[in-house]
N, C-alpha and C positions, 0 to 999 in steps of 0.2 A: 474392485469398485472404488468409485472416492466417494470420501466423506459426502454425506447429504444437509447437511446442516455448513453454515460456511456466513461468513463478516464481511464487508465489501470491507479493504482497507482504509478508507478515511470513511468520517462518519457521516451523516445530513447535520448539516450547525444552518440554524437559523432558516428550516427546512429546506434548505438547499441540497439536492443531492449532487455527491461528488461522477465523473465523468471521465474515460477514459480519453486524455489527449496525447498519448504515442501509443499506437497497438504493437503489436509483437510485431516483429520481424522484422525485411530491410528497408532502411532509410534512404531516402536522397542520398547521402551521401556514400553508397558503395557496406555501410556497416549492417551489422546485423543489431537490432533493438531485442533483449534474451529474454523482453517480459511486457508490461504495462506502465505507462506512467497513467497517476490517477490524481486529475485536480477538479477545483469546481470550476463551473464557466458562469459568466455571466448573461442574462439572457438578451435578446432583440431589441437593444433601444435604451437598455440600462447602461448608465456612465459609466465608463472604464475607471480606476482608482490608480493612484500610486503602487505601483510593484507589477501590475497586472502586464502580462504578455501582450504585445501587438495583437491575439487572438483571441482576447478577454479573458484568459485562461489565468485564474487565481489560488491563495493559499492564503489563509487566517493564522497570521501567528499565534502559538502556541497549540494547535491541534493537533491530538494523538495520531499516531499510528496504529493501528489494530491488529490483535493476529487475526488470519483469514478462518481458522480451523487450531482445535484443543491442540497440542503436541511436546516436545521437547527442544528447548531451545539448544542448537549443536556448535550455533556459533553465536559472538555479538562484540564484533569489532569494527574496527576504522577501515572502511572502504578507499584504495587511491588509482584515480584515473593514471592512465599510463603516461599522462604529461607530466606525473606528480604531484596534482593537488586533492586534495581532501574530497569527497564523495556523502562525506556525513559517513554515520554508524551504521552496520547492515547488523539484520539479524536474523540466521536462518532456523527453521523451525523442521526438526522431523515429526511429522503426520501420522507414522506407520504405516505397513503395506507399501513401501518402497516410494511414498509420496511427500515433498519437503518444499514448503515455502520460502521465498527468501524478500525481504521487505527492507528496501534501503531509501537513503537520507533520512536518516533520524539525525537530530542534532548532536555533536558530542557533550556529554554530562545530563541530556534529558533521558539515557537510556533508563528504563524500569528492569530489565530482565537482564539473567546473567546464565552463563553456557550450564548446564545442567536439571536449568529448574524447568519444571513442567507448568505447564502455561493453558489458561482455556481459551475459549474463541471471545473473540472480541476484545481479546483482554489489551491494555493501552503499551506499548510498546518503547515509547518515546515521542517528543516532539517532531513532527514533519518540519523539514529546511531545504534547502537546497543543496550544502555544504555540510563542512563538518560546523562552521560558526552561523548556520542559519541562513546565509548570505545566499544570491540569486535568487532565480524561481522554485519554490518552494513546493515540493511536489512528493509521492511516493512513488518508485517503482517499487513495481512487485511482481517476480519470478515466481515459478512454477516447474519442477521438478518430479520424475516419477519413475523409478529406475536409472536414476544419472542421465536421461533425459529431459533436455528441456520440452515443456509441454505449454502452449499457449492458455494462457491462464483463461482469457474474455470469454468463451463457452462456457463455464463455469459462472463467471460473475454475471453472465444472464439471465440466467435463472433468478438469480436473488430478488427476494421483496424486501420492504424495509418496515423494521418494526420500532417505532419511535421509543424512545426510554430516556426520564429523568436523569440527568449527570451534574455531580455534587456542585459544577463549576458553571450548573446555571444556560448551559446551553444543552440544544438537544441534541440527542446521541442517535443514531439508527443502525441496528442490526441486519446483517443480511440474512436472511434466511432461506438458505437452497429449496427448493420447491421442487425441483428434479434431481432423483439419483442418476448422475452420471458414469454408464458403464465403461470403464478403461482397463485394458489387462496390458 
């Protein structure tokens, strides 16, 4: 079974909740997408900003990244597209029972966690960017993993509600909290 308790990865700031803008799977262009990208959008009517996607689709610098679920950090390195540039920092998380998150563009130097340490849910992972220097659209993918299979993570993050919570830095934080146990073997 997986974990029933569970974090959207970016958080509600300024109650805005964050929104899946690439789902799993294949793209326009022939590739396959191995996870979710997750930003906030803008709504119906509100002005687009500097940085913001042709699709309203945006990223507040300096916002953490969240793990989805408690676990074991197994990896927390420099991700590189196969053209050779920077990806930003990924860091993947074992869950137990054969289920591992992987959460990338973190900024390089905002990573918080390091391969070994055991990590709870929600915990702040690193700065979301685009890159490893923050540059482009500024966004999380986040994989999902469960037997060395890729598993589409958005059934899961549906379920979540979100529980608003004080953060030191002055903006609001939101917890996801699974509300259905999800059965997977």
């Amino acid at each position: 079974t997986f974990p029933s308790i569970g974090a959207y990865p970016v958080p509600v700031n300024n109650s805005r909740r964050a929104a899946i803008s690439q789902p799993y799977g294949p793209r326009d262009n022939g590739s396959i997408h191995p996870g979710v990208d997750v930003l906030y959008r803008r709504e119906r009517g509100e002005l687009a900003q500097p940085g913001d996607s042709p699709g309203g689709w945006f990223m507040v610098p300096g916002i953490p990244a969240l793990s989805p679920w408690s676990g074991v950090v197994t990896a927390s390195e420099e991700m590189f597209h196969p053209d050779g540039y920077s990806r930003g920092w990924g860091v993947r998380i074992d869950h137990g029972n054969g289920w591992h998150s992987f959460i990338n563009h973190i900024v390089k130097g905002t990573q918080r966690v390091r391969v070994g340490e055991r990590i709870g849910t929600a915990e702040a992972l690193g700065e979301i960017g685009g890159s490893n220097d923050g540059k482009g659209l500024r966004h999380v993918h986040y994989g999902l993993w469960h037997n060395d299979l890729r598993v589409d993570p958005e059934p899961m993050m549906r379920g979540w509600t979100h529980v608003e919570l004080a953060s030191g830095g002055g903006w609001e934080v939101a917890l996801g909290i699974a509300a259905v146990i999800v059965a997977m073997s």
